[in-house]
N, C-alpha and C positions, 0 to 999 in steps of 0.2 A: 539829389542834394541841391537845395537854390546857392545861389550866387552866395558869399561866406558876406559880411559885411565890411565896408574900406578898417584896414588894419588888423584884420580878423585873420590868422593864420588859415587858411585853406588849401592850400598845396605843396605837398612835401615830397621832395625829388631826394633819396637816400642812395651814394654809390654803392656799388656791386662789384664784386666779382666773376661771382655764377649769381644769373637770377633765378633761376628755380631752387637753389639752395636758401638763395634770401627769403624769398616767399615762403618758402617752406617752415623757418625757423619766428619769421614775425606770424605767421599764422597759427603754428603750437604755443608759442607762447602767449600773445597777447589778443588770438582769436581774428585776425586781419582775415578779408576777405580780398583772397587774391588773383591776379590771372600769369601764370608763372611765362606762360609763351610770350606775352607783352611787356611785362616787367611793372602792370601797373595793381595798386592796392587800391582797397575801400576801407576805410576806419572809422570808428565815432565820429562824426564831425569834422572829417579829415578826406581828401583823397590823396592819391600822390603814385608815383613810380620809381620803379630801381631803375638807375641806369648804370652803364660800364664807361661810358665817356667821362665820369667825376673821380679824381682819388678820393680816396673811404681817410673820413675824419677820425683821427683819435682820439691824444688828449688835448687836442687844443682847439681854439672855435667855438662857436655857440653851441649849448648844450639840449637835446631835444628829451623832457622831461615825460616820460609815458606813465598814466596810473592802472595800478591792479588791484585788485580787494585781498590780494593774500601774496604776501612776503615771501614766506620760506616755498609756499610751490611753484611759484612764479620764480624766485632762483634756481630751482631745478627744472623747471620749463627750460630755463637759456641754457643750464650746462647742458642736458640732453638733447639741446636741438641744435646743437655747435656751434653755441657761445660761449664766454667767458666772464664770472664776476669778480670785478675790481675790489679790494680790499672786501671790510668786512659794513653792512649798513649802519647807517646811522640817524638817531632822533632827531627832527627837530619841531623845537618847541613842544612837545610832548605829546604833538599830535599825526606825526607822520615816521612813516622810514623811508630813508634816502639811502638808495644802492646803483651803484656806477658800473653796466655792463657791457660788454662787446658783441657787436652782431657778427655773424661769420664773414663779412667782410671788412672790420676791423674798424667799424664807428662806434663810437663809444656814445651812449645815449643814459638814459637815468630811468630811475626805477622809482614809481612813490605809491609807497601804501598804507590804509589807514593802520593808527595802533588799536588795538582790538583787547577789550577787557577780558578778565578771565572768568570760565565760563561753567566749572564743575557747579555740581549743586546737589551733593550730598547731607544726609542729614547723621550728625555723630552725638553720642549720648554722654555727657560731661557733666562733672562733681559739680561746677557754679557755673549756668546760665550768662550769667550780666559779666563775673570777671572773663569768662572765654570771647564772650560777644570783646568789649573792651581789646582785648589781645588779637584777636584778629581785624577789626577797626582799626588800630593801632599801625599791625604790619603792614596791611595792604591796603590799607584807606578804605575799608568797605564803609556802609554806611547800615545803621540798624532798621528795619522794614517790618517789625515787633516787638520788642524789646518784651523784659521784663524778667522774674525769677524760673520760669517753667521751659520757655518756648521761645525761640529769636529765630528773625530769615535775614540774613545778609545781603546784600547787593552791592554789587559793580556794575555804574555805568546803567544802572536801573534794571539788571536782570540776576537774578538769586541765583547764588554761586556758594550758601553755605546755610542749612540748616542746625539747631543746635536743642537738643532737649534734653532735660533734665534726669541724672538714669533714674532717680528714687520716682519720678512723677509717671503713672499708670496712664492716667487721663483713659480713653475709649479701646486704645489697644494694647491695656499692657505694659509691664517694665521692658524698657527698650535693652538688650543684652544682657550678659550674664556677667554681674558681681563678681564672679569669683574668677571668670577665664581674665588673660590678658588685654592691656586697654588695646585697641586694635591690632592686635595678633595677626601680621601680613596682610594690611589696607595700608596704603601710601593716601593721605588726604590732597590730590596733586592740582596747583595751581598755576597751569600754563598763559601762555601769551601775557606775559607780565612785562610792561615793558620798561618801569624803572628798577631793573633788578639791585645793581647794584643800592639802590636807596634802598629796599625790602633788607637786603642783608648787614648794613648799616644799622634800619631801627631792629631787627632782629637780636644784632648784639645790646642794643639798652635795653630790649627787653631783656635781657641775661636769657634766650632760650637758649637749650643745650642743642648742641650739632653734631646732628649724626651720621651727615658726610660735608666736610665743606664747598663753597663755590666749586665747581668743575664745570669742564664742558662735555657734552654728552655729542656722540662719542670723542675720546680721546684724541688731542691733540696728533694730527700725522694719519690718521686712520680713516679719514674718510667723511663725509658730509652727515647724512643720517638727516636726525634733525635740525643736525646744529644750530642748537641752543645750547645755554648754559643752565646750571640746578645748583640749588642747594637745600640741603635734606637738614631739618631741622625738627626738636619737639615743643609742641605748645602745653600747653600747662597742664594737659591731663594726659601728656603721655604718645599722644597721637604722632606718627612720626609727618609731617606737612612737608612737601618738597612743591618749590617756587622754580621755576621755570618759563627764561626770556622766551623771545616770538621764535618759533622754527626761522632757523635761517642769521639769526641776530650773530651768533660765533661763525658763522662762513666761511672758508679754509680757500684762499684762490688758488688757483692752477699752480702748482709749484711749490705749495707749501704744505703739501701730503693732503689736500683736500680733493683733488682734483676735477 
């Protein structure tokens, strides 16, 4: 690592308690490569060392902001490597999540990750083409990537997350399902890592779609982390039943509040 440039964060001294416990839990979680006998790390663009001569920061002081590409396992990275997460995350600007947690020796440091589109990309066979396409643009801001009466690919974020064809149109393989069984008879059309959820179930209700479980968090309030995120099970105009689902991790249960 050359010399960091003047004003350039390059040295980061974090208190301790136990140092091989610290190393232990920055290295599960956030991949640090470390030497527990010394107490020093190596990180992106970072070096630094534990020591036991500083009291461990909590909530007050400069705040040392770490990033990860994923949310909800990077919260379970810290509870399983004995830490703890502070409240529940939160957006900002539409473009990040912001989560407050503790290292086992009781500095409180921050969590940022990007928000991540949703990513299914099933294709379902529907009465009207253009009004379905429309209805899901609508809920989730996709955008049309075909359009027309037969055939539509949806995208989020530039990558296809919803096919849609015609049941009456054969085209080379075929009427897609059968007429007569039920419109998807146990298939959930599931659209995770959504991270304006609350606005999804917002325009949900102007669409007037009908709801076939409300908002919940999965799992249950007191029970446990899981994924925690939040759902809501809803049907779109030909029946299908669509359930929207925030980031793993977005409903987070901290220490104390049956999440543990």
């Amino acid at each position: 690592m050359t010399h960091p440039s003047p004003g350039e964060l390059g040295y980061l001294q974090l208190p301790a308690l136990d140092l091989a416990r610290s190393a232990s839990f920055y290295e599960a979680v956030f991949g640090w490569s470390t030497d527990p006998e010394r107490g020093g790390f190596t990180a992106p663009g970072l070096i630094g060392q534990w020591t036991t001569d500083r009291r461990p920061a909590g909530g007050a002081g400069p705040l040392v902001w770490l990033c990860t590409d994923d949310l909800g396992p990077t919260l379970h990275r810290v509870a399983t490597a004995g830490g703890r997460v502070y409240g529940g995350p939160r957006l900002e600007g539409g473009e990040r999540w912001l989560a407050e947690v503790e290292d086992p020796a009781g500095n409180r440091i921050g969590i940022v990750a990007p928000v991540r589109p949703p990513r299914p990309q099933p294709m379902v066979a529907v009465s009207d083409v253009e009004a379905s396409s429309r209805w899901y643009q609508r809920l989730l801001g996709l955008t049309s990537d075909h359009g027309g009466p037969e055939y539509e690919r949806l995208l989020a974020g530039g990558e296809l997350v919803r096919q849609l064809h015609h049941r009456d149109v054969e085209h080379h393989h075929g009427r897609i399902g059968d007429p007569g069984a039920p419109v998807g008879n146990g298939v959930l059309l599931w659209f995770g890592e959504v991270a304006d959820f609350d606005a999804v179930v917002e325009r949900a209700g102007q669409l007037g779609a009908p709801v076939v479980r409300p908002p919940h968090r999965n799992p249950p309030a007191g029970t446990g982390n899981g994924p925690g995120h939040r759902e809501v099970w809803i049907a779109d105009p030909d029946g299908y039943t669509v359930v929207v689902a925030s980031p793993d991790g977005e409903a987070w249960e901290p220490a104390g509040a049956g999440g543990g």
